[in-house]
C-alpha positions as CSV (number, residue, x, y, z in Angstrom):
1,X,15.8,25.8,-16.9
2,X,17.6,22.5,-15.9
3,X,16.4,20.2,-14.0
4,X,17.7,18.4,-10.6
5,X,16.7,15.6,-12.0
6,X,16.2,13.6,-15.2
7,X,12.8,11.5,-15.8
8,X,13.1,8.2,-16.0
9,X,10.9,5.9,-18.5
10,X,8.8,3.4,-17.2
11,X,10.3,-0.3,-16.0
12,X,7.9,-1.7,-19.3
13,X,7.3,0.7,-22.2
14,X,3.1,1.4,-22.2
15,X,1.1,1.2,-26.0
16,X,-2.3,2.4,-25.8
17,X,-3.8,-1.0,-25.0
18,X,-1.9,-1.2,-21.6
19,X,-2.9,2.1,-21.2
20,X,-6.5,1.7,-21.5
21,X,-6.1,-2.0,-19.6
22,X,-4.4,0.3,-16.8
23,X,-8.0,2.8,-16.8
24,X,-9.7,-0.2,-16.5
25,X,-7.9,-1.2,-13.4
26,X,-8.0,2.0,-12.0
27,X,-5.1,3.5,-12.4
28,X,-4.4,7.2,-12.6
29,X,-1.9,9.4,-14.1
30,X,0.4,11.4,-12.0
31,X,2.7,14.1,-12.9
32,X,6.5,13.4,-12.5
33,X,7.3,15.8,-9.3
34,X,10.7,16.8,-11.8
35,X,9.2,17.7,-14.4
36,X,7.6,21.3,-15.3
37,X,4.7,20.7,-18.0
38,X,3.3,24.0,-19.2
39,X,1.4,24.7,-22.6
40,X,0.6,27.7,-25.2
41,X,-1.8,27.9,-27.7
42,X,-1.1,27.4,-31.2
43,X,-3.2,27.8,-34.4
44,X,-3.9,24.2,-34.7
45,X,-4.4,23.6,-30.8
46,X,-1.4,23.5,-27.9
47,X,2.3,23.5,-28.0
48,X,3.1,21.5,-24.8
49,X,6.3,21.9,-22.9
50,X,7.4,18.9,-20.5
51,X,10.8,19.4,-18.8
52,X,11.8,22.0,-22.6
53,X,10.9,18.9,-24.5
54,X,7.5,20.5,-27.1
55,X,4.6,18.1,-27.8
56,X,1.7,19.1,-30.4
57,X,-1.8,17.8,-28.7
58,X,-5.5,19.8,-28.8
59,X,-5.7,22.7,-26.1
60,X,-8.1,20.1,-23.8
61,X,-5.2,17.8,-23.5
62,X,-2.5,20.4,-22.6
63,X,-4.9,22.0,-20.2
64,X,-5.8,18.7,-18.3
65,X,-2.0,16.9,-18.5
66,X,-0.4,20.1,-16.7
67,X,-3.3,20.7,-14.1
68,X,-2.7,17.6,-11.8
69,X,-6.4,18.3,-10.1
70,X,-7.7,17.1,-14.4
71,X,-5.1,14.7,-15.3
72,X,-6.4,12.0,-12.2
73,X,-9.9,12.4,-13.6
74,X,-8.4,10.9,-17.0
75,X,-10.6,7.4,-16.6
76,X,-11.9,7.4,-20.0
77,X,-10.7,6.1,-23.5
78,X,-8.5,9.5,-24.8
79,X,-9.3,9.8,-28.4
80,X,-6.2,8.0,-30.5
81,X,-3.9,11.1,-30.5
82,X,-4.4,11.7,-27.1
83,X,-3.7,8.3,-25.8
84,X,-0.5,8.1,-28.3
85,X,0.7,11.6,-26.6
86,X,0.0,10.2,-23.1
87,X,1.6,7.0,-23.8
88,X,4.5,9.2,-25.0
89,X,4.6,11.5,-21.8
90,X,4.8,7.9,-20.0
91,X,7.4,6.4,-21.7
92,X,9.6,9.8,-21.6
93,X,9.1,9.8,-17.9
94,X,7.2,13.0,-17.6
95,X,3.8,11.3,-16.1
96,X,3.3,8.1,-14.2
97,X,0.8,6.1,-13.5
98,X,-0.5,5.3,-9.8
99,X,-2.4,2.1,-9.5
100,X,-4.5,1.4,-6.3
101,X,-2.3,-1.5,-5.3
């Protein structure tokens, strides 16, 4: 699988404070439109692919970050691993966030 192509990383780099100020704001994660997420179960939760590159994360989190109807509805605060991983899939260009500006 190659892609068309590559993601790009974010104009600034996003911790988990900016990502929990950006919730707070409104803002919602997006999927990049080049980038194929998909996920398997493993015996200590998901292997999740984005774009052939494999993150480890709980089943929950695969599940909502590669249906795109679930990710929006992330307005909460992600446990820690889950906000590093997002914060991760942000800065490695395979999510965005959409602001309502």
């Amino acid at each position: 699988y190659r892609l068309a192509h590559q993601p790009a990383a974010p104009d600034r780099l996003v911790d988990p404070a900016g990502l929990h100020a950006a919730f707070s704001r409104g803002a919602r994660h997006r999927q990049n439109p080049w980038t194929r997420l998909l996920w398997i179960g493993t015996d200590s939760g998901a292997a999740l692919f984005a774009a052939g590159m494999r993150y480890s994360c709980s089943r929950d989190l695969a599940r909502t970050v590669c249906d795109p109807a679930r990710l929006e509805l992330i307005d909460r605060r992600p446990a820690h691993a889950e906000t590093e991983l997002l914060c991760q899939l942000l800065i490695d260009g395979h999510l965005y966030l959409e602001t309502g500006e």
